[in-house]
N, C-alpha and C positions, 0 to 999 in steps of 0.2 A: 389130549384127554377130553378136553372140554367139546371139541367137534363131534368124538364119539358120542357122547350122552343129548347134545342136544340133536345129534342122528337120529337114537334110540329114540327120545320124545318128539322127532317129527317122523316116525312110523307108528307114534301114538301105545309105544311100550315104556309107558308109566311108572313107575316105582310108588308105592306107600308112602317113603320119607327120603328125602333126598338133603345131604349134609350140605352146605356151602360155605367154603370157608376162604380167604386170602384176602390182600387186600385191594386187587384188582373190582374194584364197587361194578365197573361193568358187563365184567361177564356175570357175577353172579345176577343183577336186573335183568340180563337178556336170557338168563336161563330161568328167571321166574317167570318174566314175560310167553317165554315159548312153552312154559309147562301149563301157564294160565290157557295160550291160544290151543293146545291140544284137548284140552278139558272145559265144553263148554257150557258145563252145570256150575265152574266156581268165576268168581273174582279175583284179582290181585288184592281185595278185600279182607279174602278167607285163607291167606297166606301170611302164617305166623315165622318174625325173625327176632331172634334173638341173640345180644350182645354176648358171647361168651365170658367177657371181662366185666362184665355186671350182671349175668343172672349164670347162677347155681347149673351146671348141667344135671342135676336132680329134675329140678324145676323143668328143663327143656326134654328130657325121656319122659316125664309125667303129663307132659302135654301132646308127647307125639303118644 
């Protein structure tokens, strides 16, 4: 699954919001890393995450 998408984001077909969830900490970094190196007007700066077990997914749909 995870090869597929970061396929997709090295043919530079983007998605608006992208979910990341498990507790594997490194793909999800490498798949911010690869969506930062595709897109290069943003930061890993401008790249908001949030703990689902301490913020409201209210709060996380009102920011995407």
């Amino acid at each position: 699954m995870v090869n597929a998408i970061w396929k997709s984001i090295g043919e530079g077909k983007i998605e608006p919001v992208y979910l990341l969830t498990g507790v594997e900490q490194y793909l999800i970094d490498t798949t911010i890393r690869r969506i930062v190196k595709a897109m290069p007007d943003i930061d890993e700066g401008s790249v908001l995450r949030f703990d689902l077990e301490e913020t409201p997914i209210e709060a996380v749909l009102e920011e995407a």
